[in-house]
N, C-alpha and C positions, 0 to 999 in steps of 0.2 A: 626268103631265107638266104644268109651268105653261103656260097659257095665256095671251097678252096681249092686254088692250084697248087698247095703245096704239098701236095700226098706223102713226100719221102720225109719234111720238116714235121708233119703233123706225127707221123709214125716215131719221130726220135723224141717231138714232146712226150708224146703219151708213153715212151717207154721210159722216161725219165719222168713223170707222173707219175705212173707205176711205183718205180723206184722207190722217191720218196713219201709214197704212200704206204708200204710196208715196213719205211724205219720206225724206229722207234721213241715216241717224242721225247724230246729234250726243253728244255728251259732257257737257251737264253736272249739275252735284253735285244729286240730290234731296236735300231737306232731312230731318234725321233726325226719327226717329219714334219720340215720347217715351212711355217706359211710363207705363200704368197702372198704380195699386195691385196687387198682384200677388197672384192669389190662392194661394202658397204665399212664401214668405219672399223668391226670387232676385225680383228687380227690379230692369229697366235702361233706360235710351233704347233705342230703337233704331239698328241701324248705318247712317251717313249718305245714301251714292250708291250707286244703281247702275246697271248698264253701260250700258242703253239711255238712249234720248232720252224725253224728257216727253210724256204720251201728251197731246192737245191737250183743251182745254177742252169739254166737253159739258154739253146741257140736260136730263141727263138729271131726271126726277122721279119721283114717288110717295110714297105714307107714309113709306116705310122712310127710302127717300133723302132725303127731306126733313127728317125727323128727326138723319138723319147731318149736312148740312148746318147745320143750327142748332146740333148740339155740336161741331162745328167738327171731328169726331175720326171716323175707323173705329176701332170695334174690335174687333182681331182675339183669338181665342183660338188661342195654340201650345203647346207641348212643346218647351221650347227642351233640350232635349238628343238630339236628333236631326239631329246632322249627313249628308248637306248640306241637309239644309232645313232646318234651325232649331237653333241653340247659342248660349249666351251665351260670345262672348269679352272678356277684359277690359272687361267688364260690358256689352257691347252684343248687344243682339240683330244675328245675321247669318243667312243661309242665302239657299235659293232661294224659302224660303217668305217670306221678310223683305223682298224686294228685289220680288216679287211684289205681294204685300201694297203696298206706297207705288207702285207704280205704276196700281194699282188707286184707289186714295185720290187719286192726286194731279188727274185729269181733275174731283173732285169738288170741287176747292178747299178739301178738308181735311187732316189727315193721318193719320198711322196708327199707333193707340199697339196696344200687347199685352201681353197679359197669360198670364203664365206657367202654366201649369194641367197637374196630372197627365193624364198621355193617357188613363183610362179616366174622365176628369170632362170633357175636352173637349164632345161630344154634349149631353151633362145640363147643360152649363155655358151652352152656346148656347140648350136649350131654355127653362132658366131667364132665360133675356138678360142675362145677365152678357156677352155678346161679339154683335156683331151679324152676325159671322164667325168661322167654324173656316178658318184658312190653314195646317195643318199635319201634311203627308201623309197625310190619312187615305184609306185605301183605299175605291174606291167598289162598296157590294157592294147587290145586290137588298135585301138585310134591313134595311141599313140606309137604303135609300132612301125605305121606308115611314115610318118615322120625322122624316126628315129630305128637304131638297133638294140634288143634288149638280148642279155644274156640270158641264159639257165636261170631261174631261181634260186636265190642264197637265203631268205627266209621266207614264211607266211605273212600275209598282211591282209586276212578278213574285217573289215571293220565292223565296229562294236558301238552300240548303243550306249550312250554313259548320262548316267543319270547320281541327283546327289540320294544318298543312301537313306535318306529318310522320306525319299517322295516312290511313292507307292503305285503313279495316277499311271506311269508308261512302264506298259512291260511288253508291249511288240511296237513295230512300225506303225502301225494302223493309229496305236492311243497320241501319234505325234500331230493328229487334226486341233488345230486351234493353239499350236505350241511355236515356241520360238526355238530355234535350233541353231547352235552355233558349230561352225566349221573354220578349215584353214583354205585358203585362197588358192586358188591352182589346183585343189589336190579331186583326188577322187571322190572324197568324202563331198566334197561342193557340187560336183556332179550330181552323183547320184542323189542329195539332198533335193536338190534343183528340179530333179526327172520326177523322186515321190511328191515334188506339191505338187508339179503338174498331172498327174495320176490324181491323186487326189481332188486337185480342180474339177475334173472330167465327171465329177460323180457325188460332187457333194463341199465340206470345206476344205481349204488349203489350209498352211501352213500359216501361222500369225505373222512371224519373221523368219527370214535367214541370215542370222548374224556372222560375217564373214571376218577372220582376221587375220595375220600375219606368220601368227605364232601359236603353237598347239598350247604354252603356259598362258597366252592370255583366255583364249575358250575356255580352260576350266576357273579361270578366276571369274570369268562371265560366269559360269555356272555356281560359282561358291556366293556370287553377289543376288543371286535368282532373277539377273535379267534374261537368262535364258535358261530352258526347261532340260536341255539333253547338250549333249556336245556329239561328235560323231569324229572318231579316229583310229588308227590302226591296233590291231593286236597285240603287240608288241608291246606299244605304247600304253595302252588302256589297261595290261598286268600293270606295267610299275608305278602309273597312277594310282591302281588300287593297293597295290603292295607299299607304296610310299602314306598312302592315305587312307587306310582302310577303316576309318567309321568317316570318312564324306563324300567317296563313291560307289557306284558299284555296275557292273553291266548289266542292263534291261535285257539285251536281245542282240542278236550277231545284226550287220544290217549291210543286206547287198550278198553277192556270192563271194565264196571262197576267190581269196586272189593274192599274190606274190609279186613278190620285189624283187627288182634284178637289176645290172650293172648297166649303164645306159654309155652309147655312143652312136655318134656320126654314120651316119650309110656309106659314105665315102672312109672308113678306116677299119676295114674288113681285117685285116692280119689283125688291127689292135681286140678286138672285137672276140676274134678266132682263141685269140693266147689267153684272154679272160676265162673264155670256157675253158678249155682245156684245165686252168688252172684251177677253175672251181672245182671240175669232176673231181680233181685229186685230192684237193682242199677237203670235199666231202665224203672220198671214200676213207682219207688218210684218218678223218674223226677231227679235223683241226679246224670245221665249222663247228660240228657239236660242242668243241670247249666254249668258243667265242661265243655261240649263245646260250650254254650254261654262265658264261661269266658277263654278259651283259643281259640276258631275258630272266636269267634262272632254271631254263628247261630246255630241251632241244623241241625242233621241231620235225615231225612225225608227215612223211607221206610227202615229203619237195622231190617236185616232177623232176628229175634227172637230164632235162634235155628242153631247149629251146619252146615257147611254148606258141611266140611266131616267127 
């Protein structure tokens, strides 16, 4: 866990935390947040406003931040094809990771460019400092906290079972012997897809295939074609599948334990790291998480651990 030497900085955040977590929201337009070079072809601004009020100005410092200050920019590393936290529409970046991100940046007097990056280069991409931030759903696991620093939790991310809405054959983990199961590359879902055949190996049949891909819209096109039987993805993501699509999926069964998504960075950039939390706690008491996932989930989420989880 980070430690801080800044006791008397951390005391003026949180009382300016505080602060602007007792006003009272307001409405207006953050300014959009213009892409970086993109380290794969798509590249865009980012999308303009969003829902909550301007988080207020802080003194926050340290290497990191001080550095962020002087290029005038965060930046973030995403996976904009991952709706609702991160997609490029009509060339802008949107989501909850989007709208997150610039509110994070804007208390620093900077703003918040991103850069597009396949999800199993995210981590590699941050260690490299190609991003001074990963903002885009990555699940927060023991394994990779060794590697890496995760914040507080900003949303839920149990993964879900998905299957097309007229196959009846899987309704737990168990019915997936003899099935083809598509996943996205890097993530967690490929893990633990990986660990059930091998469970299953130990005692009977595996899994037919593991269809692994890029992109969580191609998995479910796998599954609309029926070369693969389930797909396996986050929470989040699996409502507005079925909310966008609801007579051709639907969730079989949660799959894996309860787990959450948090703001990723470097071990080496503790202050940048420190100001994220802080900023979330206020973010979440203020109520100005609960819009952003009414306006990008539909619903808030119930019961997010308040505090580092390694």
């Amino acid at each position: 866990m980070r430690k801080t030497a800044w006791s008397s900085l951390l005391a003026l955040v949180t009382l300016v935390g505080t602060a602007c977590a007792g006003a009272a929201p307001a409405a207006p337009t953050a300014p959009a947040a213009t892409a970086a070079p993109a380290a794969k072809p798509t590249s865009a601004p980012a999308a303009g406003a969003t829902v909550a009020a301007k988080p207020a100005a802080v003194s926050a410092s340290g290497p990191t931040i001080d550095a962020i200050k002087q290029k005038k920019e965060l930046v973030v590393g995403v996976e904009a094809a991952f709706e609702p936290f991160e997609t490029l529409n009509n060339g802008q970046f949107e989501g909850l990771d989007i709208d997150l991100a610039n509110l994070l940046a804007e208390p620093l007097g900077v703003k918040a460019t991103f850069i597009d990056t396949e999800y199993p280069g995210l981590i590699p991409g941050l260690q490299q400092n190609k991003f001074d931030a990963v903002i885009s759903a990555i699940v927060i696991t023991e394994e990779r906290a060794k590697q890496v620093d995760f914040s507080q939790p900003y949303a839920e991310s149990t993964q879900k079972l998905m299957v097309r809405i007229d196959d009846d054959r899987i309704k737990s983990n168990d019915d997936l012997r003899g099935k083809t199961v598509a996943v996205q590359a890097g993530t967690t879902s490929e893990q633990l897809v990986r660990n059930l055949n091998d469970e299953f190996k130990k005692n009977g049949e595996g899994l037919k295939d593991i269809s692994v891909f890029d992109h969580t819209p191609e998995m479910f096109l796998e599954l609309d074609t029926r070369r693969s039987d389930a797909a396996i993805t986050l929470l989040p993501a699996a409502n507005l599948m079925m909310k966008k699509n609801p007579n051709k999926y639907k969730a079989a069964a949660d799959f894996g334990p309860k787990s959450y998504v948090g703001i990723v960075t470097r071990k080496n950039t503790t202050d940048l790291g420190q100001y994220f939390d802080q900023q979330l706690a206020a973010i979440k008491s203020s109520g100005k998480l609960g819009e952003l996932e009414t306006k990008w989930f539909g619903a808030t989420s119930s019961g997010l651990p308040d505090k580092k989880l390694y």
